[in-house]
C-alpha positions in Angstrom: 51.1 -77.0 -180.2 52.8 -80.2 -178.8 53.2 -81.6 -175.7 56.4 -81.9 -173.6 56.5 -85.0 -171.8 58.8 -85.6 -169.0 60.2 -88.9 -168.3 60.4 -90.0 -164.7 64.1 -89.9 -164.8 64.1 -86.2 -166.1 61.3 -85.1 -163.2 63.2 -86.2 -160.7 67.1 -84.5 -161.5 64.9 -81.3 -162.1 63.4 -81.6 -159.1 67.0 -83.0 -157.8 68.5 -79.8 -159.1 66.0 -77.1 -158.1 67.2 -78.6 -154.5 70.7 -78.1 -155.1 70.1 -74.7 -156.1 67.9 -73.9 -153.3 70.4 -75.4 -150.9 73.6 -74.2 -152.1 72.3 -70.7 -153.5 68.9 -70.2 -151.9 65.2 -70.3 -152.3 65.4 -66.7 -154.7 67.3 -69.0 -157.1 65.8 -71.9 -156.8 62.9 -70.3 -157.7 64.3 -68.3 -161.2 65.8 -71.7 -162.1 62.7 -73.1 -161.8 60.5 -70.6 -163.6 63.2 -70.4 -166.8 62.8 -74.1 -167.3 59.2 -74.5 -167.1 58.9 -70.8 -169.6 61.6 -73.1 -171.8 59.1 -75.9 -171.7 56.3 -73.8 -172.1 58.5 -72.0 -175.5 59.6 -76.0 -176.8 55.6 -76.7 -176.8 54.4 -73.6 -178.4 57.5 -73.8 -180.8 58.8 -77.3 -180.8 61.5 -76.6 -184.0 63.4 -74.5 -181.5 64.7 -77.7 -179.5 67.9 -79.5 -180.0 67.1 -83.0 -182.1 68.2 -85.8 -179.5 71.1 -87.7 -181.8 70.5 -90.7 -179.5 66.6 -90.6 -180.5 67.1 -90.1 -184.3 65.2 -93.3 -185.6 62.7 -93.0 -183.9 59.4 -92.6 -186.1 58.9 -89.2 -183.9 61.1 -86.2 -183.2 62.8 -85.9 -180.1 63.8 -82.5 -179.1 65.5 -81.1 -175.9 66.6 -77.4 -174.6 69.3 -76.7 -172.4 68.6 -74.1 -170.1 
């Protein structure tokens, strides 16, 4: 198992977007939207091939992986 680490930056537009969603659509979707990602986090840690390589991150000595959900 790895483990997913947010960067400030990506905290704060998921948090940023759980708002939008909860304003525009309501709190019952803000609240799916928000349990799929953090079940797709909780997937990417317990199987972290499944995850996108980030292109931008590619030289780095570790992998970089995202989802889109």
């Amino acid at each position: 198992m790895v483990k997913v680490i947010w960067t400030k930056r990506a905290f704060q537009q998921f948090e940023r977007a759980i708002r939008y969603i909860r304003d525009e659509q309501g709190l019952y979707y803000a609240k799916i939207v928000h349990a799929k990602i953090l079940e797709s986090v909780g997937n990417l840690e317990r199987y972290p091939k499944i995850g996108v390589l980030e292109p931008v991150l590619i030289h780095k000595k570790s992998e970089y992986r995202f989802l889109v959900v």
